[in-house]
N, C-alpha and C positions, 0 to 999 in steps of 0.2 A: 831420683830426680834431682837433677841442680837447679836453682834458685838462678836462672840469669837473670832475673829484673833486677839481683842487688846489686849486678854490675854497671848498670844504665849510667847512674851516677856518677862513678869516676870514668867509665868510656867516654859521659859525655864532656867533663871535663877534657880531654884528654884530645876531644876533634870539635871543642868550639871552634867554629871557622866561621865568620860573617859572611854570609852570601851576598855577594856581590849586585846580585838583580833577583827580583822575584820571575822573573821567565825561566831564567835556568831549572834543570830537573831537579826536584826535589831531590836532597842526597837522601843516601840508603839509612835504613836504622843501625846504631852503631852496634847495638846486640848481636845483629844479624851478621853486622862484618867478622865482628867479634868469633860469635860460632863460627862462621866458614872458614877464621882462621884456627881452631882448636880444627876442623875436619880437615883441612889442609895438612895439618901437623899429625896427625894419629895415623892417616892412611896415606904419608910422605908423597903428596903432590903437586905436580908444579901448578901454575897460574891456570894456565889453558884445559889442563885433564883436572883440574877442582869444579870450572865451569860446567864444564861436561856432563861431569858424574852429575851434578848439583840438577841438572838437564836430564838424565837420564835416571839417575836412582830417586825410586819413590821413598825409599827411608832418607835420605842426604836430606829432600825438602823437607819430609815431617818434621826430621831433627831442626830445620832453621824457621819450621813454622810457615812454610812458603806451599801454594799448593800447584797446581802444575800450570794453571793459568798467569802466573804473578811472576812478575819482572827481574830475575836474577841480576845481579852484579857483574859486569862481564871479568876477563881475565885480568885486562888493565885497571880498571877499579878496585880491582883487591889487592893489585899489588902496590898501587898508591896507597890504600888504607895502609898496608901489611908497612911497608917503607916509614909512612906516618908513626905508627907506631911503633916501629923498630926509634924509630928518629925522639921518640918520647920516653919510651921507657927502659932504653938499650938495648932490650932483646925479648922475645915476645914470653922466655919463661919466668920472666919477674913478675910477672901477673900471678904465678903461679906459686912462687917464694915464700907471699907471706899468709898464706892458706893455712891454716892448723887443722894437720889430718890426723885422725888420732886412728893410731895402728889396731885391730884387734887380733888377739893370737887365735890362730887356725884352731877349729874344735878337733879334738882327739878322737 
């Protein structure tokens, strides 16, 4: 299991954005953008077939916590997050750089 709540904190650093009016849609949680881009990245796909799948596979929503009733992100929202954060942190595997993974050797 990974710990994504310990990302909440610098994610949300990372899309403080003062909303402009309170009528606008509540934005997404930045967890969830987060995750969709790790599933976007592992099963190499673009904006539109991420939506999709995220739509049609019951393991995609379990993994973002979404159940099938509940309001996905569409293509263009993720690629604004996805650009956002490219634009923040240069590229999306720096997130992943300074993780200390500690290797174990194969059992014999």
């Amino acid at each position: 299991m990974i710990p994504w709540e310990v990302t909440r904190p610098q994610l949300g650093l990372l899309h403080e954005k003062e909303r402009k009016s309170n009528a606008d849609r509540k934005p997404f949680d930045v967890v969830l953008m987060f995750k969709m881009l790790v599933l976007q990245t592992l099963y190499d796909l673009a904006d539109e077939r991420l939506e999709y799948q995220i739509r049609d596979r019951l393991s995609f929503a379990r993994f973002l916590g979404e159940g099938l009733e509940d309001e996905v992100p569409d293509a263009t929202t993720e690629r604004e997050y996805d650009l956002y954060l490219k634009k923040c942190c240069k590229r999306k595997s720096s997130w992943f750089a300074g993780a200390s993974v500690r290797r174990r050797p194969l059992p014999s």
